[in-house]
Structure formats: structure tokens, C-alpha cells
N, C-alpha and C positions, 0 to 999 in steps of 0.2 A: 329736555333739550333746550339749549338756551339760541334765542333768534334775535332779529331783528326786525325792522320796519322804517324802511325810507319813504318819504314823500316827494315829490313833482308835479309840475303844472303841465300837462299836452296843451298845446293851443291847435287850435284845427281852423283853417278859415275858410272852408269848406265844408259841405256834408259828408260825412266818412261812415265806412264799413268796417267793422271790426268782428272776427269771429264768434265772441264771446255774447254779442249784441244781437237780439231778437229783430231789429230794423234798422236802418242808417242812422245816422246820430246827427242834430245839427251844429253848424258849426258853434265854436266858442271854447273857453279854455274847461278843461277838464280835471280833476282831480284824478291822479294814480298813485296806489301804494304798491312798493316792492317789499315782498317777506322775504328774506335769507334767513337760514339756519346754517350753526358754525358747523365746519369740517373740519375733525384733528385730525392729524398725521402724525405721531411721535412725538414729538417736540413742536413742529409747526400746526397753527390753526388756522383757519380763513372762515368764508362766508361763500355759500352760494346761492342762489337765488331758486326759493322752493316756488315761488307765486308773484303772481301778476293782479292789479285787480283797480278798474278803473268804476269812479262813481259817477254814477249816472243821476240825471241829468248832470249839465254843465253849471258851474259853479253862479252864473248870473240869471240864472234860471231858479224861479223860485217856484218852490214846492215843499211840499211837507213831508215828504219821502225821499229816500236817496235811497239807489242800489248799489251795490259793489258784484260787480260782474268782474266773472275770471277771464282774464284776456293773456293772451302770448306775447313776451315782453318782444319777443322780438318781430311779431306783427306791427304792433305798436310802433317799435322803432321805425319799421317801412314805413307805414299811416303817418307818421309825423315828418319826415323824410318829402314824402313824396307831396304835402301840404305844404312845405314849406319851398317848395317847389312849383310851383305854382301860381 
């Protein structure tokens, strides 16, 4: 099956909860990949989005490890909504 992968920056300027996350996260910009894999239909094709997955720590944060934790894209969307909100 043929996919994709997009990247994004979350910025948080807050501490934030996210489902996928074992503790609250501190604030700072975050790296997120979205996976789509194509959908055909006939003649037409698209993409939809199979996964979510934000890496932890924040990108100014230095460490020698990075996690990719699976998160709900559209938690996310809330969490950065409501920080930017704020």
C-alpha cells in the first residue's frame, strides 16, 4: 500500500495533556507526523489519514532520545486551539 507522511510544528505555550502522553507535557513547539494511506475508488484516489504521532520531548529540548507517541489528530487540533487561546 502506497502512503504518505506529512510534518507540522504544534506550538503549546502552555503545559498540555494529550491522550497518547503518560504525563502533561511542557510547554514549547513540538514536532507531529500525520501517515495517510491512498483510498481508490474507481477512477478517483485520495488519502486519508491512518495515524497521528507527536515527538516527544519538544523540539528545544535537548536529549538523546526522542519518542513518537500516538495521539488523536483531532485532540490535537483541540490542544492547540485551545492554547492558542489563551
Amino acid at each position: 500500500m502506497i502512503g504518505r507522511t506529512t510534518h507540522t510544528i504544534a506550538h503549546f505555550s502552555d503545559a498540555f495533556w494529550l491522550g497518547g502522553l503518560a504525563a502533561q507535557a511542557p510547554a514549547g513547539d513540538y514536532r507531529v507526523d500525520h501517515e495517510w494511506e491512498i483510498v481508490e475508488s474507481g477512477s478517483q484516489s485520495g488519502y486519508r489519514r491512518s495515524g497521528s504521532f507527536i515527538h516527544v520531548p519538544s523540539i528545544s529540548t535537548r536529549s538523546n532520545m526522542t519518542q513518537l507517541v500516538p495521539i488523536s489528530a483531532n485532540e490535537l487540533l483541540l490542544a492547540v486551539e485551545t492554547a492558542a487561546t489563551m
